[in-house]
N, C-alpha and C positions, 0 to 999 in steps of 0.2 A: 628721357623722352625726346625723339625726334621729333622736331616743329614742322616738317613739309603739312602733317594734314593740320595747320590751326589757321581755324578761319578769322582772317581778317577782319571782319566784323567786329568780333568780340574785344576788338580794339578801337572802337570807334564810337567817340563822344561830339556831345554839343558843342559849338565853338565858335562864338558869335562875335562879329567883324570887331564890336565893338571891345571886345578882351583881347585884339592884339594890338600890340605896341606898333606903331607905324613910326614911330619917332622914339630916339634915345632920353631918357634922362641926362640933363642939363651934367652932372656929376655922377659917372660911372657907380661910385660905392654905394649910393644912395637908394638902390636898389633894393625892395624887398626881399628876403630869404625866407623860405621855407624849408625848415628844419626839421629832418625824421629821424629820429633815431627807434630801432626798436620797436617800429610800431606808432610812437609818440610823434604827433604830427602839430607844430606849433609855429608863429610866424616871427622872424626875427629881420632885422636890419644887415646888409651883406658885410658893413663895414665894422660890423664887431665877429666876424668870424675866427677869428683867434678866440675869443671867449666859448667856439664849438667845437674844436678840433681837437680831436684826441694828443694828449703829449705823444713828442716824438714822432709826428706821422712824416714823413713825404710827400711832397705833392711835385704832382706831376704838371706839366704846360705842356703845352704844344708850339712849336714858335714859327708853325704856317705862316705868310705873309700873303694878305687878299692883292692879288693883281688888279690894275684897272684893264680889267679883261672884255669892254665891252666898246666897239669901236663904230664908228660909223662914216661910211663912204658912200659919197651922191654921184650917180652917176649922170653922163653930161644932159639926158634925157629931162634933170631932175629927179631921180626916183632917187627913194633912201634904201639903203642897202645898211643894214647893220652884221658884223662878224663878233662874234663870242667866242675868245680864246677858251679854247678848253683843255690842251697840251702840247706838248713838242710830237712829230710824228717820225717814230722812228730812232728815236733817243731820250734822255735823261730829261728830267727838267731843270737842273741847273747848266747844264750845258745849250739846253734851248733859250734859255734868259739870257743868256754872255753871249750869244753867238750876233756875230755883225756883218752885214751886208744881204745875208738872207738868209730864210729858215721856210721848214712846211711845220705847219700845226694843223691839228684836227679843229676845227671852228662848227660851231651852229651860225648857219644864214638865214638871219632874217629878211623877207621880202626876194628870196631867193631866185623867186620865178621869173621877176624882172632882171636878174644877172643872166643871161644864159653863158656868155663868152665875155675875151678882152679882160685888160687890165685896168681896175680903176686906181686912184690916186688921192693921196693928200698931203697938203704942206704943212708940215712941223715945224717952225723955226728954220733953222736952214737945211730942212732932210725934206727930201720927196721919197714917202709911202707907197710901194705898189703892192694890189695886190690881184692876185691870180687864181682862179680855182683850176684844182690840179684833177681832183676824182671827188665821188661821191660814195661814203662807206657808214650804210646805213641810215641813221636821221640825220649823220652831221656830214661835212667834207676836209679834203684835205686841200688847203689852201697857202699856194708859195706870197712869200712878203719878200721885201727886197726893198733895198732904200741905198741911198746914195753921200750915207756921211758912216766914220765911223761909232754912231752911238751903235749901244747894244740894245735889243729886242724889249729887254726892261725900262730902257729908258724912254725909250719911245712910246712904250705904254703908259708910260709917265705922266708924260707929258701930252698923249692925244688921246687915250682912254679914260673910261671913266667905271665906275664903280659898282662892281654887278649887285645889286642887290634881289633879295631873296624874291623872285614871283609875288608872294602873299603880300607884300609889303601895297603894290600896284600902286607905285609911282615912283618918278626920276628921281636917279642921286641926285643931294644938293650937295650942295661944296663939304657943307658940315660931315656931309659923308665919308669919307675921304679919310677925317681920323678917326671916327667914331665905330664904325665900321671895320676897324682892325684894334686890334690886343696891343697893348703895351709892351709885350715880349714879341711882338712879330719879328721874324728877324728872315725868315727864308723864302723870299718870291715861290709863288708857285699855286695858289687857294683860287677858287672864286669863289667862295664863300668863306664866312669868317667861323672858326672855331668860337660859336657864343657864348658858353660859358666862360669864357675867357675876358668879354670883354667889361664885364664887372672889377676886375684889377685894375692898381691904379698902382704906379711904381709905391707910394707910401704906403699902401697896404705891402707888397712884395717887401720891402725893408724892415716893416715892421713885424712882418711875421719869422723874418731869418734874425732879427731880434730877440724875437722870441723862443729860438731853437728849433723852429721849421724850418726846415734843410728843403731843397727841390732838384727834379732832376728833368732835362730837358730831349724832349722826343720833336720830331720833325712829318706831321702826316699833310699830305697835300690835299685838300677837301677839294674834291670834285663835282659836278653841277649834276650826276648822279644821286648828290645827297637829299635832293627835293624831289626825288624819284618816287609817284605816288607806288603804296600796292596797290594795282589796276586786276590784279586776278582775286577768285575767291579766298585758294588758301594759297599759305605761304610757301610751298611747295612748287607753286607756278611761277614763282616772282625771284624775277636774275637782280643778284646785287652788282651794285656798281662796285669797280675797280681804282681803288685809289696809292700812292708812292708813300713808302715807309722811309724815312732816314732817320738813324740814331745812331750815338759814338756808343762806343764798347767804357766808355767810362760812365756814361750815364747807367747801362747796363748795370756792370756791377755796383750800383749805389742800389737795385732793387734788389740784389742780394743780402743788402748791409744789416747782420740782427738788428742794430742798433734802432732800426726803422719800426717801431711799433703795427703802423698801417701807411699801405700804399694809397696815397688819396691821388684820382686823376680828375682834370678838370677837362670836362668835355668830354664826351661823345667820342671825341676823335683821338684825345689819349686813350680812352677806353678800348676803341680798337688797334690800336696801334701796340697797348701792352699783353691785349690776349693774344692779338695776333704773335706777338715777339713768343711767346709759351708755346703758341703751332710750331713757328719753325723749329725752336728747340725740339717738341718732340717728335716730329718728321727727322731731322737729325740721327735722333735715336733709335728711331722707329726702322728707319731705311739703310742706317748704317755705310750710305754713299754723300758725297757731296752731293747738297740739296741749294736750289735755289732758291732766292729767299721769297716764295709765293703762296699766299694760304687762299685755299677757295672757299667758297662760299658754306659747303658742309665737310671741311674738313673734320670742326669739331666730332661730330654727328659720325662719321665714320670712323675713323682713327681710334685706335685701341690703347688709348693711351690712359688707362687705370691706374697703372703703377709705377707712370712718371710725374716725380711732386715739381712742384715750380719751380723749387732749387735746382736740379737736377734738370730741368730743361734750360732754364737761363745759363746754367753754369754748361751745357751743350753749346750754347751758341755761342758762348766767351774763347770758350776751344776752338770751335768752328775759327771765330775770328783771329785767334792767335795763329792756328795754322798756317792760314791765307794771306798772314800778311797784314791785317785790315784792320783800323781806327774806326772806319767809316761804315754801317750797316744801311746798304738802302733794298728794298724790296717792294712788293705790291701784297695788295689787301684786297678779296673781295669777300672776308668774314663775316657771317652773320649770326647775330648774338640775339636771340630769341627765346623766349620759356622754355624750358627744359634743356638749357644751356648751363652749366656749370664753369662760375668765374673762378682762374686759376692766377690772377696777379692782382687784378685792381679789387681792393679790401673797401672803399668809400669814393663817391665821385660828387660834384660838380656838376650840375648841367640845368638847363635850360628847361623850359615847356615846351612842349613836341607836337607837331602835327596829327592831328587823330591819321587810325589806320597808316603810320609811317615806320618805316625798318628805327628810328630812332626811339619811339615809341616802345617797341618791341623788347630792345634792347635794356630800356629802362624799368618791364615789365620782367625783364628775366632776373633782374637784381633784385626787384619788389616783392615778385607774386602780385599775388589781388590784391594788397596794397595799393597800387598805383591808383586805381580806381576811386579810393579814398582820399589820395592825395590828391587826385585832378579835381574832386569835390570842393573840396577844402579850397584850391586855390581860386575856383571860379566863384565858390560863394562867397570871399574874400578878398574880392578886385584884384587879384596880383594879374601883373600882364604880363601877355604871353609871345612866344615865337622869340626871332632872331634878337630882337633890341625888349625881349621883356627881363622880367624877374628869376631870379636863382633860384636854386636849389641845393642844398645839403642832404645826402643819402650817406647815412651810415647805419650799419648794420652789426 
């Protein structure tokens, strides 16, 4: 089934202020789980999840690192001008984080109206901030920074940025933020928003489950401010997904190969698309029989004639691909959408979060379910678990 005509509606529940989490638990593990297997919908503790996880499975992270992506510059008027990193423009995003003395990124400006021209400014320690707006390309712009030490673009957001936190939340990082707000495996600048199912791990969880002969393998997706992108049309057929950065080694790859793997567990939303996505390229690979770029759009799945290619045989495409080329290193772009009538070709159980009503994440966790879902979001509200970025987990195995 093609999802263009499902009405968005039919994805949209009750979800009252008071069921989201606006604040973390004191202790990541501590976290309620909600546990489905099969149907069976039951409520457990996150830090006995070794006791639910199939032998042998894999799990997968994500090791995005949330930028302090949200900056604010006064101008001498007084007025506050705030800028919201949103990417490098024009190149990579780790080449945009290393780069020193100047770069353009696509930004959202807040209070924009009051900038029209000129360069505003701020003191970091001993570096003076400038910044410039260069054009305007669509909602957001493209805006030159430049400073005058040699830190790099990371550092500086380091140290004069702060911590974008998700809209719903509707109110300012506090310090606590800062760690709370990124995963214990973070490891790659480049989010502005945190991969949440993630942030329920705590390294002695991670130790104790390769203890216990859970192996993991580590993927790289850049979460973009896309991700809180409402569906604003009726159906889903009207609504553009946002574009986010893939990177993964060719070693992690072939771990999703390995028999030995019972099931692929991905934690997040953002593993989830970063592994079916990895399944597009290989079978675009195969499909087109030319070197392919590594970019899957939004109905790839939905078109692509890709029947009688099994997972193995598309991963094992893109391990070729890679060997070909030369390349360790696999980075691409994503604008996948994973909706009902969607057929999962890598991730076998996942990990995630409670979702915005009417949200593409929603969707997504609707195409693993069926009308399931529905059941389960019952379950959760009639049973206080909290919801959104800093609520309670979930367990989906099938």
């Amino acid at each position: 089934m093609n999802p263009r005509s499902i009405q968005i509606e039919g994805f949209n529940y009750n979800l009252p202020d008071s069921k989201i989490a606006k604040y973390p638990l004191d202790h990541r593990d501590q976290a309620k789980l909600l546990y489905y297997k099969n149907g069976d919908i039951s409520e457990k503790k996150f830090i006995d999840i070794e006791n639910f996880l199939p032998k042998d499975s894999l799990i997968i992270y994500n090791e995005t690192k949330v930028v302090q992506a949200r900056m604010l510059f006064r101008k001498p008027t007084g007025a506050l001008i705030e800028i919201f990193i949103l990417e490098p423009y024009m190149q990579d995003i780790q080449t945009g984080f290393q780069s020193r003395k100047a770069g353009l990124w696509k930004c959202f400006i807040g209070n924009a109206k009051k900038w029209k021209q000129g360069k505003l400014s701020m003191k970091i320690e001993n570096t003076i901030l400038y910044v410039e707006k260069d054009k305007q390309e669509g909602n957001s712009y493209i805006v030159k920074f430049s400073w005058d030490s040699d830190n790099t673009f990371s550092e500086l957001l380091e140290q004069a940025g702060t911590i974008p936190l998700p809209p719903y939340l509707n109110r300012e990082a506090e310090d606590s933020d800062k760690k709370r707000y990124q995963t214990v495996f973070a490891k790659n600048d480049g989010s502005v928003a945190a991969p949440t199912a993630g942030l329920h791990f705590t390294d002695e969880i991670i130790k104790n489950l390769e203890k216990k002969g859970f192996n993991n393998a580590k993927v790289t997706l850049h979460v973009g401010a896309g991700t809180f992108k409402p569906v604003d049309t009726d159906t889903i057929g009207e609504h553009e997904m946002h574009t986010e950065q893939i990177i993964i080694e060719k070693a992690e790859i072939k771990k999703l190969l390995d028999k030995k793997y019972s099931k692929r567990i991905a934690v997040g939303t953002t593993s989830v698309r970063t592994l079916e996505s990895l399944y597009w390229f290989g079978a675009k690979l195969l499909l087109h029989k030319e070197e392919q770029n590594f970019e899957i759009f939004q109905w790839d799945p939905y078109t692509l004639d890709s029947d009688n290619i099994s997972t193995n045989k598309s991963l094992e495409a893109v391990i070729s691909y890679m060997e070909k080329n030369k390349i360790n290193l696999l980075t691409g772009k994503t604008q996948l959408l994973i909706a009902p009538g969607y057929k999962y070709r890598v991730v076998d159980a996942m990990f995630t979060n409670f979702h915005q009503p009417k949200s593409t994440l929603l969707l997504l966790v609707a195409a693993y379910l069926g009308d399931d879902w529905k059941k389960i979001y019952d379950f959760a509200l009639e049973n206080n678990f909290r919801f959104l970025s800093y609520g309670d987990s979930c367990l989906f195995i099938k």
